[in-house]
N, C-alpha and C positions, 0 to 999 in steps of 0.2 A: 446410421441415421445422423450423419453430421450436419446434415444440411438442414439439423433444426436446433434451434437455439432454446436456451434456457436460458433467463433473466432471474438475478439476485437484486434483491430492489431492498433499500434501507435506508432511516433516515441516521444511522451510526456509519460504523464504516462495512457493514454488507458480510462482516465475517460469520455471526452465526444464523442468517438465513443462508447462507452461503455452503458452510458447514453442515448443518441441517438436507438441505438439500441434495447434495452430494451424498448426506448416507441413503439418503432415498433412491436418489438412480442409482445406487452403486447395484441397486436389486435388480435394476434392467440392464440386460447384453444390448449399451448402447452408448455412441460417444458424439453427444449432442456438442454444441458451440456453445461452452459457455461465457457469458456477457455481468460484468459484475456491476452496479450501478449506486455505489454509494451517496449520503450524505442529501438522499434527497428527501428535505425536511421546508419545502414549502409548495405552493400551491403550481406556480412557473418552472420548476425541478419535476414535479409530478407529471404537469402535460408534455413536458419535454421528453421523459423516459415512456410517458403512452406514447406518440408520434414514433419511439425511435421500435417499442416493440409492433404498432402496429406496420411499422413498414417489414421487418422482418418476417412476421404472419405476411403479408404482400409477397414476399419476395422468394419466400420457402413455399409458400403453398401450404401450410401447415400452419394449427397454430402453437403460437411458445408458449412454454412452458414458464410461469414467473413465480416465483418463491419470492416471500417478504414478511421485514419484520416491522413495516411502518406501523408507530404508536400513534400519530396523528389522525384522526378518524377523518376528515377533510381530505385530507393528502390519500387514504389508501381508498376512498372512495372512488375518488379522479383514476387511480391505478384499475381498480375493478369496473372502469368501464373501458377498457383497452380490450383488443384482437384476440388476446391472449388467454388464455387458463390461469389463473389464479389461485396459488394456494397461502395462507397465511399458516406460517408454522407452528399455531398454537393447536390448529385444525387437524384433524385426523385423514391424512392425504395419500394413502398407500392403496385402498381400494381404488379412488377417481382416477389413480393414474395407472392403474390396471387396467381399465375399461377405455382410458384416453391410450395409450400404447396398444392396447389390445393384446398384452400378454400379462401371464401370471409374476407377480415377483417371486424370489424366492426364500423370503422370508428369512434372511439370515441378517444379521445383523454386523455393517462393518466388511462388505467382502472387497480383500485384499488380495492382490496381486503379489508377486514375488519382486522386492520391493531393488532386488539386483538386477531386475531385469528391466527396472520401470526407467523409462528416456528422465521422465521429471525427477524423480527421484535422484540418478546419477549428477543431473543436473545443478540438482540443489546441492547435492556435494560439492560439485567442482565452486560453486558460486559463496560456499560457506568457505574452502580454499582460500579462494582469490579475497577474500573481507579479510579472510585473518592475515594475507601474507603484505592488505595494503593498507591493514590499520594505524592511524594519526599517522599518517604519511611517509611511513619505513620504507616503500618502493614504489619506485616513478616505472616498473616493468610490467610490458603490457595492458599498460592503462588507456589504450585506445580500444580496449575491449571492454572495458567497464561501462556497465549499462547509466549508472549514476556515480557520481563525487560529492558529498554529501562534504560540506563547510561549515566553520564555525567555530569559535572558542574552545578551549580547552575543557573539558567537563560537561559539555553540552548535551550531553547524547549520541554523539556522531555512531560510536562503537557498536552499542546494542539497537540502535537503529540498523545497520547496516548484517548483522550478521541475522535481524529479525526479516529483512528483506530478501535473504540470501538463504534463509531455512523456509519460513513460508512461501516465499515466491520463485526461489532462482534467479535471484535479481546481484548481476554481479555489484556489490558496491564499496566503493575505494572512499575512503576519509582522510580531510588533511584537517590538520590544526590552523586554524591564524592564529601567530604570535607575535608579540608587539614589534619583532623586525619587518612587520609586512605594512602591521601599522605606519612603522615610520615611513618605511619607502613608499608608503602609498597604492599600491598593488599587489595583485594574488602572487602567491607562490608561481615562479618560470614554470614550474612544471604543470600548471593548470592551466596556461593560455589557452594551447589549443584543443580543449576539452571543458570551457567555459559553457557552452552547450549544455553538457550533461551534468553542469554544479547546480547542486540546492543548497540551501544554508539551512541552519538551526539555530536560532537563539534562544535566549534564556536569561528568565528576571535576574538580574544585579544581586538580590540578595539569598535566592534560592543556591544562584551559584557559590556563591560565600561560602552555603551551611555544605555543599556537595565538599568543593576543596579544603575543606577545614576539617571534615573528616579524613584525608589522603594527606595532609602538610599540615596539621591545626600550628594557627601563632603565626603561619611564614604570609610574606606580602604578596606570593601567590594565591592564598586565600582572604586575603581581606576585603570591605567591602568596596573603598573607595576604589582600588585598584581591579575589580570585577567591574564596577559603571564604568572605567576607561575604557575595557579590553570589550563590553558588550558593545559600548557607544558605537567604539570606533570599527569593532566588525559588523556593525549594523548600517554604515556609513558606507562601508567599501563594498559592502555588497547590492548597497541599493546603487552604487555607483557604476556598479559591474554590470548591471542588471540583473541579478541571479535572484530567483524566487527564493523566497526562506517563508520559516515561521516560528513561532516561538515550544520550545518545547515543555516548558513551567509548567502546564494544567493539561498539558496532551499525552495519552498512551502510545505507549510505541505501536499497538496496532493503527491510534488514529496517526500518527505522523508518516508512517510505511504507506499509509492508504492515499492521503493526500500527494505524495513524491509519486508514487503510481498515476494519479489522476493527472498530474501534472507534467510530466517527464517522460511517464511511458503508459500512456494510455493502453496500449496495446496488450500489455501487459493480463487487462482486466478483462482480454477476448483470449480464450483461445481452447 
């Protein structure tokens, strides 16, 4: 049944209707398309994601399937008049979608595969690899394979951003530091030109960063404040210069910052 899709619809970033969901099919012998659709939390995001499910119900002959965990009652109302089936996962949804498949689930909870045999699985290994072996910029090898280059200050989050993209998703991701010799010179690291493409940035408040490196060097002028506003100024300068997308990671979870780089970088990421 791939030729029919399942929609995760949410105004967070889609991971636990998403989750949710997943333990639900995992009770049908069936490998639907899935489409994840986070962050949609206004009224223009809501007819946007109806439009895109009902063209899918168009295009499969079937309708999809959409899991969600919108708390907006406005927003999920516009959602429930879409092509689609509709389950909200506060709902009790394991009977409807017996009757919508037309087969029995099997009532097990969590059924797993043998997890050495699984493509994504393997996948996520080699991807949680390739983070560690290209973390704060240790190795410019085979970085024309990395899916994302995640930039930015030192202490920024680059790290657990990357190896959380690289265990939930498969997402190969390499991380470089800027350090104030990049500042001076005015431009990325050589080893990032031609891979400018696949750079995001991360920044992070002046003084959030203070209290991170002051735990890791406390007293040294790598942790202090005034010298944190340089190092953010100036890597906030070079990348708006660069063009590279960034955002700040001070008030963001590593699920929302992973989610937003997906949306932005590798959409594709969030079909498949």
């Amino acid at each position: 049944m791939s030729d029919r899709s399942v929609f995760f619809v949410s105004d967070g970033t889609g991971i636990t209707a998403e989750t949710m969901g997943n333990s639900i099919l995992a009770q049908f012998a069936i490998k639907p398309r899935h489409v994840r659709r986070p962050f949609i939390d206004t009224v223009d995001k809501a007819h946007q994601v109806v439009r895109e499910i009902n063209t899918a119900c168009i295009r499969e002959g079937k309708r999809a399937i959409v899991f969600t965990t919108l708390a907006n009652d406005e927003v999920l109302d516009i959602l429930k008049g879409c092509q689609g089936k509709v389950f909200d996962v506060i709902k009790t949804f394991v009977e409807p979608l017996e009757h919508e498949f037309n087969m029995k689930s099997n009532h097990r909870v969590g059924r797993f595969s043998d997890a050495s045999q699984d493509r994504e699985y393997n996948d996520r290994i080699d991807a949680i690899n390739f983070a560690l072996e290209h973390d704060d910029g240790q190795s410019s090898r085979n970085l024309e394979t990395a899916d994302v280059v995640l930039v930015g200050v030192s202490r920024c989050g680059k790290t657990p951003t990357s190896l959380y993209l690289a265990m939930q998703h498969g997402i190969k991701a390499a991380n470089v530091p800027l350090i104030p010799e990049d500042f001076d010179r005015g431009f990325l690291p050589s080893m990032l030109k031609p891979y400018k493409k696949k750079c995001f940035g991360l920044t992070i408040d002046p003084e959030r960063l203070s209290q991170i490196r002051n735990e890791r060097r406390p007293g040294s002028r790598y942790a202090a404040l005034q010298n944190c506003r340089i190092e953010v100024q100036a890597a906030e300068s070079m990348m708006r210069r660069e063009g590279i997308s960034w955002l700040s990671s001070t008030h963001k979870s590593i699920e929302e910052i992973a989610t937003t780089i997906l949306r932005d970088l590798r959409p594709d990421r969030l079909i498949y």
